[in-house]
LUMZAGU-454208 format. One record per residue: residue in three letters; residue number from 1; x, y, z of N, C-alpha, C in turn. Coordinates in nm, 4 decimals. Example, Ala and Ser with C-alpha at 12.3 -4.5 7.8 and 13.67 -1.06 7.14 Angstrom:
<recs>
@type ALA	seq 1	n_c1 1.3190	n_c2 -0.5690	n_c3 0.7800	ca_c1 1.2300	ca_c2 -0.4500	ca_c3 0.7800	c_c1 1.3200	c_c2 -0.3300	c_c3 0.7800
@type SER	seq 2	n_c1 1.2850	n_c2 -0.2250	n_c3 0.7080	ca_c1 1.3670	ca_c2 -0.1060	ca_c3 0.7140	c_c1 1.2900	c_c2 0.0030	c_c3 0.7870
</recs>
This chain:
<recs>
@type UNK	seq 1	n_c1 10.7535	n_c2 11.1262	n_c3 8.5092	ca_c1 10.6172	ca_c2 11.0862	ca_c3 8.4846	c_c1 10.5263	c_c2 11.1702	c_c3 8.5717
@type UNK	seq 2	n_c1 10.4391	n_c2 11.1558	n_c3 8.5423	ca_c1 10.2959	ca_c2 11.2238	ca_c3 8.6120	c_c1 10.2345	c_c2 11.1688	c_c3 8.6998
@type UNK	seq 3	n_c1 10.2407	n_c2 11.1985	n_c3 8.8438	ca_c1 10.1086	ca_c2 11.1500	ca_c3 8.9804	c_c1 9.9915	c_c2 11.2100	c_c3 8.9591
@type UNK	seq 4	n_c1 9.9051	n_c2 11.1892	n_c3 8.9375	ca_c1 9.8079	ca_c2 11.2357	ca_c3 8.9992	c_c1 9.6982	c_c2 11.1677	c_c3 9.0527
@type UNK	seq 5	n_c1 9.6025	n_c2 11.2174	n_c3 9.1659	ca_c1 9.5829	ca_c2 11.1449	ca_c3 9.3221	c_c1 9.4598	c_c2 11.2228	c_c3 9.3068
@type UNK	seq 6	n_c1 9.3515	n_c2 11.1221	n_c3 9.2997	ca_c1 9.1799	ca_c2 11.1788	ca_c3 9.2788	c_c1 9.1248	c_c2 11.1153	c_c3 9.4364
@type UNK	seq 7	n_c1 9.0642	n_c2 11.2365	n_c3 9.4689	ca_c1 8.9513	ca_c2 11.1827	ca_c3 9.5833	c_c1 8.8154	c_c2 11.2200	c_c3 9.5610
@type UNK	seq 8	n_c1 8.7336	n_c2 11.1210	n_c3 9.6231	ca_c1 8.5682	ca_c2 11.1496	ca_c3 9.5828	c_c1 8.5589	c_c2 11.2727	c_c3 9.5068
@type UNK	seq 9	n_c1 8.5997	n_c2 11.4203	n_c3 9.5724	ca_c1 8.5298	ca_c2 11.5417	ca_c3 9.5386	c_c1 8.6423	c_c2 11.6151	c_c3 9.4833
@type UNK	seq 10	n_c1 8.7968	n_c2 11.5533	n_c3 9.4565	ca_c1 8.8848	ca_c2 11.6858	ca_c3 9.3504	c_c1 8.9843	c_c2 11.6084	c_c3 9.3093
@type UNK	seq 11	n_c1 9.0814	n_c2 11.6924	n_c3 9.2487	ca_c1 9.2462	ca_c2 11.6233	ca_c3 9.2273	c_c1 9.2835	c_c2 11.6601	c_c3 9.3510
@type UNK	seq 12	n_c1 9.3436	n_c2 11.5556	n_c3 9.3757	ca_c1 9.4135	ca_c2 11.6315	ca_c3 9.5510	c_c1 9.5882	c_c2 11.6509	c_c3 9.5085
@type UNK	seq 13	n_c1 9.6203	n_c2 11.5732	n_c3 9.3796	ca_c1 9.7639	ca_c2 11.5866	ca_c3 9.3801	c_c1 9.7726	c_c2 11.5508	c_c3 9.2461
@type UNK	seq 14	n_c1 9.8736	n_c2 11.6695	n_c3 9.1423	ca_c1 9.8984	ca_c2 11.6828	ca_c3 9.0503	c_c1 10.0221	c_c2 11.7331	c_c3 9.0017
@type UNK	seq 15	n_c1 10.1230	n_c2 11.6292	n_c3 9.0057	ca_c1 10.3146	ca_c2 11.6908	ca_c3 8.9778	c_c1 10.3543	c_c2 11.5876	c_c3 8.9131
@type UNK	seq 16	n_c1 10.4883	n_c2 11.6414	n_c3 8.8808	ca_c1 10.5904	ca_c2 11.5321	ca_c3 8.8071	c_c1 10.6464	c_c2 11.4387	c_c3 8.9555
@type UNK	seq 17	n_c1 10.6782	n_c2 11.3395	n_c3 8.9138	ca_c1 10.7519	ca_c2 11.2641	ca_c3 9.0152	c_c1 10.8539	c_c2 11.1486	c_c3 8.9546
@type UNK	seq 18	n_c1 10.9429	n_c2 11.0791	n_c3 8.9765	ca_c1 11.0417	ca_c2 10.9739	ca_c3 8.9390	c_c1 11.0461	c_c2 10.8472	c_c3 8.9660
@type UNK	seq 19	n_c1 10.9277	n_c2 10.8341	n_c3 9.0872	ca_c1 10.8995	ca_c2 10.7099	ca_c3 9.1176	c_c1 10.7927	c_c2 10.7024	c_c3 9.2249
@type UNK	seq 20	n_c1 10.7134	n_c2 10.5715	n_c3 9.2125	ca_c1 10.5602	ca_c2 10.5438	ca_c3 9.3143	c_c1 10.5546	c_c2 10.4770	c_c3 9.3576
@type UNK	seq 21	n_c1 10.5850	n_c2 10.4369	n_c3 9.4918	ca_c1 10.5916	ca_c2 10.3299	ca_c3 9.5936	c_c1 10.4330	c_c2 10.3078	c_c3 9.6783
@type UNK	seq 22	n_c1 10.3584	n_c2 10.1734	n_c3 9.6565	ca_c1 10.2469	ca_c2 10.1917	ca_c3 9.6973	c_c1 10.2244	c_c2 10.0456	c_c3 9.7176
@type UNK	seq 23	n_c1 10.1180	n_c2 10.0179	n_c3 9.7996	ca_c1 10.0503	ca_c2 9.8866	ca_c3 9.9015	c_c1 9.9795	c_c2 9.8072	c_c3 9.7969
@type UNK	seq 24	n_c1 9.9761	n_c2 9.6850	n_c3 9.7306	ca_c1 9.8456	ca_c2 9.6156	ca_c3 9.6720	c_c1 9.8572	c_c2 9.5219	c_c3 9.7697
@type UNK	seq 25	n_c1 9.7094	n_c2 9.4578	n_c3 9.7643	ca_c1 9.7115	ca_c2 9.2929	ca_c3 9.7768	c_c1 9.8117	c_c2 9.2001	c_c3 9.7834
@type UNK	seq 26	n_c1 9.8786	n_c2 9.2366	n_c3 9.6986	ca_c1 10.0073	ca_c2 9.1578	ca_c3 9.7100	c_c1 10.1063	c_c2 9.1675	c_c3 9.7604
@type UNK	seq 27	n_c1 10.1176	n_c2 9.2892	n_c3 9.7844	ca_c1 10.2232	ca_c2 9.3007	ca_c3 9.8678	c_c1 10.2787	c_c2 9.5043	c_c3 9.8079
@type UNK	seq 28	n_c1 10.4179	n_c2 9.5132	n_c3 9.8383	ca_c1 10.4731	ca_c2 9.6608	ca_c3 9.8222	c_c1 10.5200	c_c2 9.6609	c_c3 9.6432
@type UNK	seq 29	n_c1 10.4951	n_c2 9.7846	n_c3 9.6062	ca_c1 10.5873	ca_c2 9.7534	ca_c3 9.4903	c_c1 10.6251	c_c2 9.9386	c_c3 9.4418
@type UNK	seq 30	n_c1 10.6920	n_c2 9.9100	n_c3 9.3095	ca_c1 10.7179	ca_c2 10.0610	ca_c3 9.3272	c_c1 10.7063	c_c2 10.0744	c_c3 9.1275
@type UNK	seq 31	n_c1 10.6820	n_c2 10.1872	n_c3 9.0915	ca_c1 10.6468	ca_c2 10.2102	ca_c3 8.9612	c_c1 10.8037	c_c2 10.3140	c_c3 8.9131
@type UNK	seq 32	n_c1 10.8396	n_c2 10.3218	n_c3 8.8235	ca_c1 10.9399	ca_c2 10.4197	ca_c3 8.7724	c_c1 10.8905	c_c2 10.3948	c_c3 8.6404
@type UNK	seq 33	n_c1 10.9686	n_c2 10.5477	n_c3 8.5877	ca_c1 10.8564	ca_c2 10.5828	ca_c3 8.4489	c_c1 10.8765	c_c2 10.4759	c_c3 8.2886
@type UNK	seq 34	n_c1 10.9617	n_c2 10.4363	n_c3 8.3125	ca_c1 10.9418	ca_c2 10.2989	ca_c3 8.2276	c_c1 10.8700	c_c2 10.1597	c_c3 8.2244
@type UNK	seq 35	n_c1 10.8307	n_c2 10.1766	n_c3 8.3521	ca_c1 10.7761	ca_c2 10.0350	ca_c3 8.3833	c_c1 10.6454	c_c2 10.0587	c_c3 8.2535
@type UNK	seq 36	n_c1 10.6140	n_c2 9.9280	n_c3 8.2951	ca_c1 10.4530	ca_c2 9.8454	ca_c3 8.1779	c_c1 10.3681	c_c2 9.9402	c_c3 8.2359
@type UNK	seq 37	n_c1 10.2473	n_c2 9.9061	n_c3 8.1302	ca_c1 10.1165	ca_c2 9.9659	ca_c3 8.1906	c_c1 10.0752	c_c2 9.8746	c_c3 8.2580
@type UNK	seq 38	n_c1 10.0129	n_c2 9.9305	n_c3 8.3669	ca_c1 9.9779	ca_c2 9.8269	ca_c3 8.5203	c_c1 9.8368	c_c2 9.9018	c_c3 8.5306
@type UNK	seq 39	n_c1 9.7545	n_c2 9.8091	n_c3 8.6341	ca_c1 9.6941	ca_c2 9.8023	ca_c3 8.6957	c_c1 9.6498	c_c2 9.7709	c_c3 8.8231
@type UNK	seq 40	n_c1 9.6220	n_c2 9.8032	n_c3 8.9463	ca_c1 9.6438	ca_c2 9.6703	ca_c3 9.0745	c_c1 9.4830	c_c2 9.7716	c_c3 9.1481
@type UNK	seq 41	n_c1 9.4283	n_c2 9.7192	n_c3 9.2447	ca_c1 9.3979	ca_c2 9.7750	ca_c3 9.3814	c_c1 9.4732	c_c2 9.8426	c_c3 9.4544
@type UNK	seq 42	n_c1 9.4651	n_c2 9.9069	n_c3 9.5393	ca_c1 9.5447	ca_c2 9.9701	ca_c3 9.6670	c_c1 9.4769	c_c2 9.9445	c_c3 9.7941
@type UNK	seq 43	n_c1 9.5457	n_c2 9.9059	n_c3 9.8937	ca_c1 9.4905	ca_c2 9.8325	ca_c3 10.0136	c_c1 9.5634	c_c2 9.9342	c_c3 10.1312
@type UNK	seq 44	n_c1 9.4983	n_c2 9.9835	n_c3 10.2475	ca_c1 9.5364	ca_c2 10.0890	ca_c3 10.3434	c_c1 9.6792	c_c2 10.0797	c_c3 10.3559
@type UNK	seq 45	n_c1 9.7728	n_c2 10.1614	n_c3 10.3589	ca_c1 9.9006	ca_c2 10.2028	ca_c3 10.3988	c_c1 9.9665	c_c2 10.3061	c_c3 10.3402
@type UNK	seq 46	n_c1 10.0936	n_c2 10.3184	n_c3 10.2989	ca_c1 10.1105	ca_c2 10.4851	ca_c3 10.2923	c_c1 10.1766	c_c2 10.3877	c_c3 10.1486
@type UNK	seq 47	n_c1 10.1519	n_c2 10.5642	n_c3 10.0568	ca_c1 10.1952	ca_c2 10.5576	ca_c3 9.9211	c_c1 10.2952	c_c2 10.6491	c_c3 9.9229
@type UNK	seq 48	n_c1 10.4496	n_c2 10.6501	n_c3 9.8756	ca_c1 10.5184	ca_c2 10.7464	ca_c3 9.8522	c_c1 10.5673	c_c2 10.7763	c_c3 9.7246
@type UNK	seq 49	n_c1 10.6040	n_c2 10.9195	n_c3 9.6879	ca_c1 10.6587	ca_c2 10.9351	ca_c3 9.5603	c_c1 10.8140	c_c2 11.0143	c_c3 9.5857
@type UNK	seq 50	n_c1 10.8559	n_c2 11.0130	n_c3 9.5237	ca_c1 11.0308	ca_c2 11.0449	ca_c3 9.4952	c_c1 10.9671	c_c2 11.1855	c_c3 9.4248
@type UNK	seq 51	n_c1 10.9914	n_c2 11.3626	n_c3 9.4516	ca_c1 10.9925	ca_c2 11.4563	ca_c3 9.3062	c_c1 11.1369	c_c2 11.4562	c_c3 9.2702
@type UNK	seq 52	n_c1 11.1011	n_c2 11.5541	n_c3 9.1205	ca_c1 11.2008	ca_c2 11.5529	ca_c3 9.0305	c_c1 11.3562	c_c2 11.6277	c_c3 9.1011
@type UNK	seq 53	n_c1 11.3377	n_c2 11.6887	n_c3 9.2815	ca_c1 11.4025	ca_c2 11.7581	ca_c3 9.3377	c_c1 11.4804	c_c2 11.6524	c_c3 9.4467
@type UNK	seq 54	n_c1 11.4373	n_c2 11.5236	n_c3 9.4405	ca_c1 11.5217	ca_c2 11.3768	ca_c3 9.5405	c_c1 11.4515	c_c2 11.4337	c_c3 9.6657
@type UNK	seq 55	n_c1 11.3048	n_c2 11.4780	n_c3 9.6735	ca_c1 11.2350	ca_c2 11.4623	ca_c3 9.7803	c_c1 11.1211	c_c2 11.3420	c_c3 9.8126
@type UNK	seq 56	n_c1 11.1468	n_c2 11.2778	n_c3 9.9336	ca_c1 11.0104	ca_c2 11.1764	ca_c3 9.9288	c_c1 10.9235	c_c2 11.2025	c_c3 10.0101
@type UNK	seq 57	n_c1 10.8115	n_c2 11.1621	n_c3 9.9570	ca_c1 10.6647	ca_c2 11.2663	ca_c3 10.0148	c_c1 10.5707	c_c2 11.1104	c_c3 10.0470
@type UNK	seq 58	n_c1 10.5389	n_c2 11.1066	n_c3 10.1339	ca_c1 10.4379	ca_c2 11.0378	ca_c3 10.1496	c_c1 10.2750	c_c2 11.0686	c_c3 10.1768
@type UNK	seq 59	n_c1 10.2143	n_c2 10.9997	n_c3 10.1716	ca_c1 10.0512	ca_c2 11.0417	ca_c3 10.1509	c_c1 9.9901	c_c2 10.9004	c_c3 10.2422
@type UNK	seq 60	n_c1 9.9025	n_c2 10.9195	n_c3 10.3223	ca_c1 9.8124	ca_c2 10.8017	ca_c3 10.3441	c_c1 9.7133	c_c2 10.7760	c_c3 10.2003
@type UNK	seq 61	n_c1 9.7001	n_c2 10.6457	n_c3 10.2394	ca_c1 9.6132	ca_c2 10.5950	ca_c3 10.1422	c_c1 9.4745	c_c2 10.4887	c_c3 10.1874
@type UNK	seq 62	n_c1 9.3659	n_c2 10.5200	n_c3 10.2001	ca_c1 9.2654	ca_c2 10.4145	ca_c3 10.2634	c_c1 9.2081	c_c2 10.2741	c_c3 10.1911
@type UNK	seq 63	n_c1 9.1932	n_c2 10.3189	n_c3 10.0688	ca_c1 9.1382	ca_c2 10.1797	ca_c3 9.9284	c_c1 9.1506	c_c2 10.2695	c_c3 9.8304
@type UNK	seq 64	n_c1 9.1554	n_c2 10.2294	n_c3 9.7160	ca_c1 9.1778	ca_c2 10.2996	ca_c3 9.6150	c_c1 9.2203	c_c2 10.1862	c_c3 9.4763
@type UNK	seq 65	n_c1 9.2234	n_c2 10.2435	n_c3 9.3565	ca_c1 9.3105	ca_c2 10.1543	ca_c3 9.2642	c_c1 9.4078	c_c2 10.2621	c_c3 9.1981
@type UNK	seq 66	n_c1 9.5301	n_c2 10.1848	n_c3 9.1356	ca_c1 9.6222	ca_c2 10.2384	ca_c3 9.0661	c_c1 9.6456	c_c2 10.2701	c_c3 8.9515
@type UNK	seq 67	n_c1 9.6490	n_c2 10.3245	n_c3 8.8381	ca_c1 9.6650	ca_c2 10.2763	ca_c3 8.7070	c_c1 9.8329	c_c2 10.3917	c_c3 8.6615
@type UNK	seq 68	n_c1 9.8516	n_c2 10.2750	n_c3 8.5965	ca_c1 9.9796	ca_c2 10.3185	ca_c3 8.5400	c_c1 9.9408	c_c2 10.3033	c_c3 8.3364
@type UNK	seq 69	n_c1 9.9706	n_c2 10.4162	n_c3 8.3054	ca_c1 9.9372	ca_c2 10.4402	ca_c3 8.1235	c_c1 10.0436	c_c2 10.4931	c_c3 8.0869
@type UNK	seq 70	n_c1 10.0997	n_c2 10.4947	n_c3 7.9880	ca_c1 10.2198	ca_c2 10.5461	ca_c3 7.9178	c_c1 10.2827	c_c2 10.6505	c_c3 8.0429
@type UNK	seq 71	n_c1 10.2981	n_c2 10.7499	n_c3 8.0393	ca_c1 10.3975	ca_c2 10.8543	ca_c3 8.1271	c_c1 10.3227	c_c2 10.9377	c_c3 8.2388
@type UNK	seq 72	n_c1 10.1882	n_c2 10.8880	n_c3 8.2719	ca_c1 10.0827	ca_c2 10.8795	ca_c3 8.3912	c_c1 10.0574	c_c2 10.7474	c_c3 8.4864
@type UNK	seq 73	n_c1 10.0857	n_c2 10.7933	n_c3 8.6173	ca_c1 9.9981	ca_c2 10.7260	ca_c3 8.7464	c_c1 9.9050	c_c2 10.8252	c_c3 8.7616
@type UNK	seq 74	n_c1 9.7707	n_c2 10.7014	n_c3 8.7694	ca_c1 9.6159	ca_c2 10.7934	ca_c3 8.8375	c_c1 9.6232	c_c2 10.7173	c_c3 8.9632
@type UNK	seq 75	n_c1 9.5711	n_c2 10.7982	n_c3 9.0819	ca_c1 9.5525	ca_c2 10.7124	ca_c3 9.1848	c_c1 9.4078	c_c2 10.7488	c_c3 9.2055
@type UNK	seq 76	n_c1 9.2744	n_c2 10.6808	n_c3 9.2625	ca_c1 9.1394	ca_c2 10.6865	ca_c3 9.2778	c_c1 9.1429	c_c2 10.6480	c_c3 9.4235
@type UNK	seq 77	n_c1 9.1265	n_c2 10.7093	n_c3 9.5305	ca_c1 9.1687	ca_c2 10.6812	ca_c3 9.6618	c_c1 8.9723	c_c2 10.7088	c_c3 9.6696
@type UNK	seq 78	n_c1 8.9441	n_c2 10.6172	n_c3 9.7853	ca_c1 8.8065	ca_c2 10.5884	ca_c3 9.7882	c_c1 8.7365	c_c2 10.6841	c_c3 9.9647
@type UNK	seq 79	n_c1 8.8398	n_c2 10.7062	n_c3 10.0369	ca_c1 8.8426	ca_c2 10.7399	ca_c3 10.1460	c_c1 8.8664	c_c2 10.9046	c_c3 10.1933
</recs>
């Protein structure tokens, strides 16, 4: 599936990845490319992704929301 990671002024991150581990309100959860289409907030802590190479990359994250659509994560990071 597809990350990609928008801040105020660009794409900051645009790759394939296998899985999205990230902070809501509710607690931790993690996306893989079958899951539903989702929606949540993102609340400060670190977001990681798995690439298609079994590397995990992490990113800070300040507020933001998530959206998950067919074979795309957008992330809208506010910070």
């Amino acid at each position: 599936m597809k990350l990609k990671v928008y801040t105020p002024s660009d794409i900051f991150l645009n790759r394939e990845v296998k899985k999205v581990v990230a902070e809501s309100p509710a607690g931790s959860f993690c996306i893989l490319p079958r899951h539903i289409d989702y929606v949540t907030a993102l609340t400060t802590g670190i977001l990681s992704y798995l690439t298609p190479e079994d590397e995990e990359r992490f990113l800070a994250i300040d507020k933001g929301v998530l959206v998950k659509l067919a074979d795309e994560v957008r992330v809208a990071e506010s910070g």
